[in-house]
C-alpha positions as CSV (number, residue, x, y, z in Angstrom):
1,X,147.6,203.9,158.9
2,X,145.0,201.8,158.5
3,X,145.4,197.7,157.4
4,X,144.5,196.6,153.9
5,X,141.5,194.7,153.7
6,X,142.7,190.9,153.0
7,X,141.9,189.6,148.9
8,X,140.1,186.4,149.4
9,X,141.8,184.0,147.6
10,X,139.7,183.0,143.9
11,X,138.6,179.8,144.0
12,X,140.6,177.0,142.0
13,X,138.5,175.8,138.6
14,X,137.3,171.8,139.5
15,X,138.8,169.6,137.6
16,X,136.2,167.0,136.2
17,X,136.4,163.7,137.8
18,X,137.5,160.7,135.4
19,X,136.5,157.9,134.5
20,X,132.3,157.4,135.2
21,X,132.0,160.4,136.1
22,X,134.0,162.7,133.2
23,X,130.6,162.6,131.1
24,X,128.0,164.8,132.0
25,X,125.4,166.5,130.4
26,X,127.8,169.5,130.0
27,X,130.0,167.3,128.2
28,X,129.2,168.2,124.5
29,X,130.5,168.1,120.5
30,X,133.8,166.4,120.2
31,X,134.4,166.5,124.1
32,X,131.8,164.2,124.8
33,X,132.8,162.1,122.8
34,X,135.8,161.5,124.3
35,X,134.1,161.2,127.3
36,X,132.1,158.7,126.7
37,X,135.1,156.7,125.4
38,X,136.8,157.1,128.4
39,X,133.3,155.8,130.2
40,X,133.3,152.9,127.8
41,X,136.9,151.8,128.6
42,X,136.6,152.4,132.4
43,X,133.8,150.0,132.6
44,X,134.0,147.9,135.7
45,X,131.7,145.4,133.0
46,X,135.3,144.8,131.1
47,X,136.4,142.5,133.5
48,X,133.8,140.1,133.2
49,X,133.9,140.1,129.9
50,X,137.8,138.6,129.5
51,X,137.8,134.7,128.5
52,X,140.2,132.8,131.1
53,X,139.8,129.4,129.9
54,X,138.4,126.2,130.3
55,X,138.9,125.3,134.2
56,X,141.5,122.4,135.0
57,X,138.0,119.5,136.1
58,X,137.5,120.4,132.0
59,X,140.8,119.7,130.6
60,X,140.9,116.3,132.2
61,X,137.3,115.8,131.7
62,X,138.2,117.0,127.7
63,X,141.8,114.6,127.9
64,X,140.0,111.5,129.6
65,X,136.8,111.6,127.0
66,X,139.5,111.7,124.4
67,X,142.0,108.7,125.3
68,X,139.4,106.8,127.2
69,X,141.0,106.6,130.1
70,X,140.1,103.9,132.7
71,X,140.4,103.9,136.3
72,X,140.8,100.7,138.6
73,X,141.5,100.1,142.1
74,X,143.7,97.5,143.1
75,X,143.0,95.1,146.3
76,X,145.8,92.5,148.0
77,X,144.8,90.8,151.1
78,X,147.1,87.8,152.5
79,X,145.1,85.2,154.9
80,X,146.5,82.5,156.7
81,X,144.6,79.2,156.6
82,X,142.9,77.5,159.4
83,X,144.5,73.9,160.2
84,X,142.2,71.5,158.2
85,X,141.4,73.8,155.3
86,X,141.6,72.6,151.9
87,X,142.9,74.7,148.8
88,X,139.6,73.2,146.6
89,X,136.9,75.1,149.7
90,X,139.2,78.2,149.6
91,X,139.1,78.3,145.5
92,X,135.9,77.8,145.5
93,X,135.0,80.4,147.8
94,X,136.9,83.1,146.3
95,X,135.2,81.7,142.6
96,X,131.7,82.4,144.4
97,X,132.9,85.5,145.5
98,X,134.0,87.2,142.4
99,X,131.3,85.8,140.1
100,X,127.9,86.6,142.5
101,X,130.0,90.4,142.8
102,X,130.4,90.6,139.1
103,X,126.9,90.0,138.1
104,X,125.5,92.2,141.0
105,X,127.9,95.4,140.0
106,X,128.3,94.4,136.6
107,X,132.0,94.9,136.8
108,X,134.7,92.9,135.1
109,X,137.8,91.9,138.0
110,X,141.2,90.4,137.2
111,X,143.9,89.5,139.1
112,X,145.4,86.0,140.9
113,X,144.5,84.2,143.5
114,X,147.6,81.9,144.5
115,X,147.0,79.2,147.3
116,X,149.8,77.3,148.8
117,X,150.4,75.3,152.0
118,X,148.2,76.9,154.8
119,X,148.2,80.5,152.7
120,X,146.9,82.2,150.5
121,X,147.5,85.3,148.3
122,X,144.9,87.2,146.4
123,X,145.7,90.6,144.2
124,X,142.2,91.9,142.3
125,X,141.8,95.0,139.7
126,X,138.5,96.3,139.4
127,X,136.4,99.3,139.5
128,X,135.5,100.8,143.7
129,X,131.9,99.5,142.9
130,X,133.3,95.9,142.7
131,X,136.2,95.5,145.1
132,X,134.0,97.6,148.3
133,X,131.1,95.1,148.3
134,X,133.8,92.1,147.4
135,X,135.3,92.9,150.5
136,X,132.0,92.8,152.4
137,X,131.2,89.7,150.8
138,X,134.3,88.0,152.1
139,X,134.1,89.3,155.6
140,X,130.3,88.5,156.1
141,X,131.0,84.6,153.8
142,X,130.0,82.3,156.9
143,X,132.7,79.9,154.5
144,X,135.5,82.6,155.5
145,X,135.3,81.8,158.8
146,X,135.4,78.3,158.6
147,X,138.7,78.3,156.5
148,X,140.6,81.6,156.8
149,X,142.3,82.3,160.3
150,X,143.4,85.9,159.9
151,X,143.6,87.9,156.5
152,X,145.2,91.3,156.6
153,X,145.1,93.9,153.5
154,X,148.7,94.5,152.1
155,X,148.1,96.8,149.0
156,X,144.9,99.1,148.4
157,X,145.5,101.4,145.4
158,X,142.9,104.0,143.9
159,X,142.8,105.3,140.5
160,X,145.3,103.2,138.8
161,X,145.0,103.6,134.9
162,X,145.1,100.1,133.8
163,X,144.9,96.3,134.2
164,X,148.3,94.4,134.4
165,X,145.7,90.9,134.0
166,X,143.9,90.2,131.1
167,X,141.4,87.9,133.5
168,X,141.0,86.1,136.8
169,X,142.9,83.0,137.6
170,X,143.6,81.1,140.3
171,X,146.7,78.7,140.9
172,X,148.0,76.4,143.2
173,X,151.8,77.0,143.6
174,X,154.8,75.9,145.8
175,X,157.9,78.0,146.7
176,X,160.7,77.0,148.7
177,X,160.2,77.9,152.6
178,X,162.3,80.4,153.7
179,X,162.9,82.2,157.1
180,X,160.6,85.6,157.3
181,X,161.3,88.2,159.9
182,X,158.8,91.1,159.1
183,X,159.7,93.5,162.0
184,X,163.4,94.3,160.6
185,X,161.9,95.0,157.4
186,X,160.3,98.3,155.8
187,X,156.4,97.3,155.4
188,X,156.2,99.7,152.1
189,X,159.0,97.7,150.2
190,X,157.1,94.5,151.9
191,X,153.7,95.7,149.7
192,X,155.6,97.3,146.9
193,X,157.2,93.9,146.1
194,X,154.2,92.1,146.4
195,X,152.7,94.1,144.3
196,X,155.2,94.2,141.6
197,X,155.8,90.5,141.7
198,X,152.4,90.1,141.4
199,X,152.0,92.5,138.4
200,X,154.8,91.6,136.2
201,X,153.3,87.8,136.6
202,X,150.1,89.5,135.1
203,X,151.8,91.8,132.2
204,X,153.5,88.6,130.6
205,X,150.3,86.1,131.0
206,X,148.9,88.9,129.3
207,X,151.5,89.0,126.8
208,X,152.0,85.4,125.9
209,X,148.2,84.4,126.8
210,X,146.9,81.6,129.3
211,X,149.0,79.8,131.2
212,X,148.6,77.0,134.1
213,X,149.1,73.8,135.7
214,X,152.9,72.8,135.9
215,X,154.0,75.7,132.9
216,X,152.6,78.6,135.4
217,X,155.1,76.9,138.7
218,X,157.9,76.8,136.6
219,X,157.4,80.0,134.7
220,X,157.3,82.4,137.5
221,X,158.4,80.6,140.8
222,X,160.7,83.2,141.2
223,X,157.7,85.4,141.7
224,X,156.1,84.1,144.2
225,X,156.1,84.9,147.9
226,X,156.6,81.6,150.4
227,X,153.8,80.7,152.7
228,X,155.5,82.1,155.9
229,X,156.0,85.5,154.3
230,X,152.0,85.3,153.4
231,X,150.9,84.1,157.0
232,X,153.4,86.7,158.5
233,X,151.8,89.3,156.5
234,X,148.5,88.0,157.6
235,X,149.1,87.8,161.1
236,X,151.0,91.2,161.5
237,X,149.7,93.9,163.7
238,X,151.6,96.6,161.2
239,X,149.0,95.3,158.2
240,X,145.0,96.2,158.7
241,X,142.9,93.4,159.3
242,X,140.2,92.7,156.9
243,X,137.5,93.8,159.2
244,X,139.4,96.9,160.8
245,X,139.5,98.1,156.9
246,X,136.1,97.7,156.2
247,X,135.0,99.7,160.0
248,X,137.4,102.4,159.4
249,X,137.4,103.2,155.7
250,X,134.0,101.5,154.5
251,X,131.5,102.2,157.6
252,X,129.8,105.3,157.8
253,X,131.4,108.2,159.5
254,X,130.1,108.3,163.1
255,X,131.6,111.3,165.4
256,X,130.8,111.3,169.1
257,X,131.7,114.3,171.1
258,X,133.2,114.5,174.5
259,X,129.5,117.8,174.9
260,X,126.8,114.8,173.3
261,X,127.8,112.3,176.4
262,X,126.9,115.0,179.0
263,X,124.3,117.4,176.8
264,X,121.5,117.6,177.7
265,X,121.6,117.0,181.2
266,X,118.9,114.6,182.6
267,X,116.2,115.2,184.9
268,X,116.7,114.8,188.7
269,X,114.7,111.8,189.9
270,X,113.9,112.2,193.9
271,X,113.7,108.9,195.8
């Protein structure tokens, strides 16, 4: 007997794609309609168009404009005294110093400036625009050589929201001497407490308003560091010298590669 010839198989109806493509120009009456909804709604447009928020540099641009917020950096630097150096030339100095910056940046600085027995102490709030060129002011002072022997910086904060000093001051003070052995200490508690002693002597002057001479020794000579913690701060290799801060942090950034000292080679030269 012969085979039966094989029934090709009928092809399946297409289902129309969704989405974009679901309306066509055969799309018609109530079913294109629906199709174009389902265009509408699919569009990859939709996305752009949701609302996700101001961006976080906005909020605290938005929450700063509204409390007024005010940011200071904070500079401490001990410096030990050369032998021979008076208290008067080192006030003065420093005076110079922080009225010539003041009128150049047109920023306000606050802070203390305490000057004992071969030492001296000196804690400044102010904007970056005033304590950067203070700082080059002080290392270039041909004065600051004369009188100051080392000077290391002990606390250098950024950003901090507010003054602790209602103004600049600076006092001659005394505290008892005391044996200072810096190596079996912790350097962060060494510049925390500096900076705290020096603080809360600022928050109360600014409290109960000016105060010198004989009232400020008495008042806070609990506060104040001796003149061998100062110098040891000054002299120690663990703090950044003055000069080494200003070459690392306030130079230019200069890279030199191992290829620039070889590259490009130079030209033979016969003999």
């Amino acid at each position: 007997p012969k085979p039966k010839p094989k029934r090709k198989p009928e092809p399946k109806p297409k289902r129309k794609p969704e989405g974009a493509m679901a309306a066509t120009e055969a799309d018609a009456g109530p079913l294109g309609e629906e199709a174009t909804k389902r265009v509408a709604e699919a569009a990859p447009e939709a996305a752009f168009q949701v609302d996700l928020g101001p961006s976080l540099r906005e909020v605290q641009q938005k929450r700063f404009a509204e409390s007024n917020r005010e940011s200071y950096s904070v500079l401490a630097y001990a410096c030990k005294l050369k032998e021979g150096a008076t208290l008067d030339r080192v006030a003065e100095l420093h005076t110079q110093l922080i009225r010539s910056i003041m009128t150049k940046t047109a920023q306000r600085a606050t802070g203390l400036l305490l000057l004992q027995r071969g030492a001296a102490l000196h804690l400044i709030e102010a904007a970056y625009e005033f304590t950067s060129p203070f700082m080059r002011a002080l290392a270039d002072n041909p004065n600051t050589a004369e009188l100051i022997e080392s000077c290391s910086i002990v606390v250098k904060l950024e950003d901090k929201p507010g003054r602790a000093f209602k103004d600049w001051s600076c006092h001659s003070v005394n505290p008892p001497s005391e044996a200072v052995d810096l190596g079996s200490e912790n350097l962060t508690d060494v510049s925390e407490t500096v900076l705290q002693s020096l603080t809360q002597i600022g928050e109360q002057m600014r409290q109960e308003g000016k105060i010198a001479g004989p009232e400020f020794n008495s008042r806070f000579k609990n506060f104040f560091p001796s003149a061998e913690r100062v110098v040891a701060m000054a002299e120690s290799a663990d703090f950044m010298p003055l000069a080494d801060y200003i070459d690392f942090f306030e130079a230019p950034i200069k890279l030199e590669f191992d290829g620039d000292r070889t590259w490009p080679i130079q030209e033979l030269i016969s003999v």
